[in-house]
N, C-alpha and C positions, 0 to 999 in steps of 0.2 A: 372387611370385604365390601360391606354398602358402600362405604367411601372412597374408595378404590374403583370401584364401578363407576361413581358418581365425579371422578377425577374427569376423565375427557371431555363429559358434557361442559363442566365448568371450565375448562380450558375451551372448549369452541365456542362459548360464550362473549371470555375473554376477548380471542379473535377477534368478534362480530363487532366488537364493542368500540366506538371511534372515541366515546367517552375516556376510555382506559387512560387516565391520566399518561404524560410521556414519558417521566422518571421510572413508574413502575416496567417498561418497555426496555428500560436500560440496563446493561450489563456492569458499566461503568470501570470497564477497562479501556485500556487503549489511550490512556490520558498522553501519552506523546505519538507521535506516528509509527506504527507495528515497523519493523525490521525484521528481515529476514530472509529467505530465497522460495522461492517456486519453484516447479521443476520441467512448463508448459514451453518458456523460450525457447530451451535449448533441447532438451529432450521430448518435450511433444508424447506420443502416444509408446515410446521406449522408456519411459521410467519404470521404475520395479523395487521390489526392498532392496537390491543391492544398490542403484541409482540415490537412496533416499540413505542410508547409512552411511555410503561415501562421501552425501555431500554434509549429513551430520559431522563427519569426520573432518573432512576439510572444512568447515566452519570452525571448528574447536585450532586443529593444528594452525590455519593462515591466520588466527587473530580474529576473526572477521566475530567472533562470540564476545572477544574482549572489547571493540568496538562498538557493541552494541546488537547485534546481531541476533535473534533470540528462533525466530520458525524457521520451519523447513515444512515448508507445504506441497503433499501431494494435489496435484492439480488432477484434470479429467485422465478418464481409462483404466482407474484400479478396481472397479466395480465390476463386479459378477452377479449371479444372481440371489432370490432372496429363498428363503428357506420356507418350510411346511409354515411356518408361524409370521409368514411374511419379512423375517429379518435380512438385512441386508448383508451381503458376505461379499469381502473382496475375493478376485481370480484370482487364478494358479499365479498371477506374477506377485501378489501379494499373499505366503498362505499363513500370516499370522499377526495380524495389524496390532493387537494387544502387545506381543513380543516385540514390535517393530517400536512404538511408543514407548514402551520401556528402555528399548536401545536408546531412543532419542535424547528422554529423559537422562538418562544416566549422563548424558555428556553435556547436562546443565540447558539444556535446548527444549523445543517445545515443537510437536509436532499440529499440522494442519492440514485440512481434507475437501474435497470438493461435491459438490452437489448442484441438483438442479432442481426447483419449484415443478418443474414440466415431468410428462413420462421420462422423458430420455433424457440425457448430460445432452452437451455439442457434439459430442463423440460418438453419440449413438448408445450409450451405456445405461443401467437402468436411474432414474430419477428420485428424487424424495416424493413424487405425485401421491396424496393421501399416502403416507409413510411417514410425514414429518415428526410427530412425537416419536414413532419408533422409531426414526435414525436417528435423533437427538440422542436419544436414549443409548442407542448401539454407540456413537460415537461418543458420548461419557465413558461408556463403561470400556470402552481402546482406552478414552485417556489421549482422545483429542483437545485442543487446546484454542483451533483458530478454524472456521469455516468461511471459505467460498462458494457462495447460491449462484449459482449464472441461472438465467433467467431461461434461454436455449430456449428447449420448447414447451415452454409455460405461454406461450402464443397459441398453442394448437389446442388448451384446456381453460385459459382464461379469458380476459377482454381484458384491454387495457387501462381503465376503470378500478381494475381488482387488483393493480400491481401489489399499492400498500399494504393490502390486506392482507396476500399473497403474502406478502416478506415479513410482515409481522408477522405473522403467524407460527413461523422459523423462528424470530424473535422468541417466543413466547415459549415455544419447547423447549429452546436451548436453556430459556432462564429455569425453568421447570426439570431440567437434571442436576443443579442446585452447581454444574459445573463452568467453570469461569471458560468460554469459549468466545474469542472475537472473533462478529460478524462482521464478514466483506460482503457488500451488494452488491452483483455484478451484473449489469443490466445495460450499460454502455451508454449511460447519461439519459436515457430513454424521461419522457414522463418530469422531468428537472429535478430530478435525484433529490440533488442539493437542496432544494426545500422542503425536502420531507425524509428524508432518509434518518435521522436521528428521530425522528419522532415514531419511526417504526424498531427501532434499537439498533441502528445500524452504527458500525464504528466508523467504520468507511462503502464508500460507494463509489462505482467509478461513472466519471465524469464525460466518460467519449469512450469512442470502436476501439479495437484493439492497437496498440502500437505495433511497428515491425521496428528491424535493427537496419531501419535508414535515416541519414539526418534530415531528409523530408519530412518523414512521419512523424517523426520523434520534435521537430520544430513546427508541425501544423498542429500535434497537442499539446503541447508544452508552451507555449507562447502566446495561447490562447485559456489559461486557466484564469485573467486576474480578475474579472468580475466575477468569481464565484467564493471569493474571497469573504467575505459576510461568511461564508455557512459552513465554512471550519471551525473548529476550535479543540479539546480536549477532551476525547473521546467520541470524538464525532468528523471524520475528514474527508476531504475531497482525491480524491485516486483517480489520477490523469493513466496509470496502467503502471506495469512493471517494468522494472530496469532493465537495459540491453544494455548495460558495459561489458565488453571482455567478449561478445560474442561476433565480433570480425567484422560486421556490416559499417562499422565507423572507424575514426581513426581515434585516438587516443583523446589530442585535443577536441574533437566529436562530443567522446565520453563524458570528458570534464565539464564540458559545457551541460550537457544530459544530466549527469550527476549535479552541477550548481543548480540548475533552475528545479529538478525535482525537489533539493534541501529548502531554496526559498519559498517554494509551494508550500513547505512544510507536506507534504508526499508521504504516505509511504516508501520505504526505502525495501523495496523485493528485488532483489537479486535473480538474475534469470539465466544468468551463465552456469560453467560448467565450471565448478569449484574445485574440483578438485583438478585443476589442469589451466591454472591461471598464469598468465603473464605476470613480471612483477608492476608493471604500469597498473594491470586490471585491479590488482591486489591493490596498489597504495591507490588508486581511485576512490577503492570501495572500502578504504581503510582512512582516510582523511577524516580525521577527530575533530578538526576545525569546522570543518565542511559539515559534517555528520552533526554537530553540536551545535547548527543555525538549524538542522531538521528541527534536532527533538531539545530544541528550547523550549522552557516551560511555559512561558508565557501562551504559547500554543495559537500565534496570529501566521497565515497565512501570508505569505509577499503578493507584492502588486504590482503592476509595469508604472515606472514614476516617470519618464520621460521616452521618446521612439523621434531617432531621428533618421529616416531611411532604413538602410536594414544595422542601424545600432540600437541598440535598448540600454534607460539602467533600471532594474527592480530592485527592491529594497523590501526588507523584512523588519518591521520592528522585534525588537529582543527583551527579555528580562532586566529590569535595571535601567531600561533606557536606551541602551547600544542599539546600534542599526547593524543587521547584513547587506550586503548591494554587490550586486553580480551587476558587472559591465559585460556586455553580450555583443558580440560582432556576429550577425546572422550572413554577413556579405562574403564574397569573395575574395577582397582587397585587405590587407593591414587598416584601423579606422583609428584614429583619437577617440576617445568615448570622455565623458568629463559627468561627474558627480557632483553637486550643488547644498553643500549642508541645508540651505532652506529647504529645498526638498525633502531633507529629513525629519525638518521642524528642528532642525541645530542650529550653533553658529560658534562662531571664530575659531581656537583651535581645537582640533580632535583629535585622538591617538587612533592612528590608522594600526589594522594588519593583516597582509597581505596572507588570503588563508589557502592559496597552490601554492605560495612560496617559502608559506609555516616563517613567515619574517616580520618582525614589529615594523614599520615604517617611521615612527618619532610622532612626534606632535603635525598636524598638516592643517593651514587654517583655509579654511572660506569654501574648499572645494577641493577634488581631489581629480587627476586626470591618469588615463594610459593608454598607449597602445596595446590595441589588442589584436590577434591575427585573428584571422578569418575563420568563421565557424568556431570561436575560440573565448574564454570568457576570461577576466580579472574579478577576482570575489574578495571584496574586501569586509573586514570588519571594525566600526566607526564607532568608539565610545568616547565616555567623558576623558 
């Protein structure tokens, strides 16, 4: 019982502690970029167990599990209040989140949950504020698997100064229910995330404000992530925000381009649409094994913009083995030529190209690779020996 007593003080220690080496801060999951759906896109503050089962469900049925597809994360609003003992309990729309995780589980999936450092979630719901070991603790013993901390209103209790400390500190519980749970930081690039975010155990952090499902947005974050390229790697990534394929605001070709440039990012790949009600375009979007397999290459390097000539791009992803990815990007209005450059890749003469929306080998291609691409519209090729 002494030692049990003597547990918190030593955990707030920890916290306090900037010493605390960074590896013991790490969970040392997440070694490729998490996959999987949210449920904040599309559904927003109408999610519920049946919202979260269905789309368990249609992740198993559409394939999207055998692609790789692994959470299903409740986002903000399932939070109710806490009990005589201070424990957290989700609302009547959730009345049994142990049972719900089990569902999860059972269909080879992993469930994830949301929180906030501040009193309140964004949503007004209650926070992990001084709770944090015990919602650590509550969300082991569900049989949680993945947390997102949005920051919300950890403004109105901390200074900005104390962000790190702040998110460790989440760090440090979660490692303390001995349960494997990847950290999302969600703070919206505040502070420069990316040089510190792994060193508080973060797996991912996001790197900018929220996206919306338009190709302004989704092209004012996405095409501005290549200098944070340094501070990815395997088990520690840069999150430009979740995916909006399938949910109407773009057009297909939109998507494609949204889904290439998130794989080159090396991105988390969250799914935000409404899965069980997909288009078959949305479907083989989010089901491109080609595409999917420049995310979570193991080499785990981040892509970078390698040339910008007006609103054409080409970025390039180094790969395992050697091979490059390269999405040719038309940001314009107009059909463009885009042209790819082996020295750019640090290659030269010929290379086996393959065209990975067109799932087609190309042959051997020397010196350079060229195509039309339509507007808003990407060619993603893959360049090995």
């Amino acid at each position: 019982m002494r030692n049990a007593r003597l547990a918190p003080v030593l955990l707030s220690l920890l916290v306090l502690s900037p010493a605390l080496p960074a590896a013991a801060q790490r969970n040392h999951l997440a070694r490729t970029p998490p996959m999987g759906w949210n449920s904040w896109n599309h559904f927003a503050h109408r999610v519920n167990d049946r919202v979260i089962r269905e789309a368990a469900d249609a992740m198993v049925a559409s394939g999207m599990r055998a692609a790789g597809y692994q959470y299903v994360n409740i986002d903000d609003t399932w939070e109710g209040q806490r009990d005589a003992q201070g424990n957290i309990q989700p609302n009547a729309k959730f009345p049994d989140m142990k049972a719900l995780a089990d569902y999860v589980h059972s269909k080879g999936l992993k469930l994830g949950i949301y929180s906030s450092p501040g009193p309140r979630t964004c949503a007004g719901f209650a926070g992990s504020y001084q709770h944090e070991q015990q919602d650590a603790n509550t969300y082991a013993q569900w049989g949680i698997d993945y947390l997102k901390y949005d920051w919300c209103s950890a403004s109105r209790v901390y200074r900005p100064d104390q962000m790190q400390e702040v998110y460790r500190k989440m760090a440090l519980a979660l490692l303390a229910t001995h349960r494997p749970i990847v950290y999302s930081l969600c703070q919206y690039g505040w502070q420069k995330v990316w040089t510190w975010g792994a060193s508080v155990g973060g797996n991912l952090w996001r790197t900018t404000g929220d996206i919306n499902d338009t190709w302004r947005r989704m092209s004012q974050i996405g095409f501005n992530q290549s200098d944070l390229a340094p501070y990815a790697g395997p088990g520690h990534w840069n999150d430009p925000d979740m995916l909006e394929v399938g949910n109407g605001g773009m057009t297909d070709t939109e998507y494609r381009t949204h889904f290439s440039l998130w794989a080159i990012l090396a991105a988390p790949l969250i799914a935000g649409n409404d899965l069980a009600h997909m288009t078959p375009a949305t479907l083989a979007i989010l089901t491109n094994r080609d595409v999917i397999a420049v995310d979570q290459d193991p080499l785990g390097k981040q892509g970078t913009r390698l040339s910008q000539d007006g609103t054409s791009e080409v970025w390039g992803k180094p790969l395992k083995g050697g091979a490059w990815a390269v999405g040719l990007f038309n940001r314009g209005e107009q059909p463009a030529s885009i042209t790819v450059r082996w020295p750019q890749l640090q290659l030269a003469g010929a290379r086996h190209v393959r065209d990975l929306w067109a799932h087609k080998n190309l042959g051997r291609v020397r010196d350079q690779f060229t195509a039309t691409v339509a507007p808003h519209g990407v060619v993603m090729i893959r360049v090995s020996r």
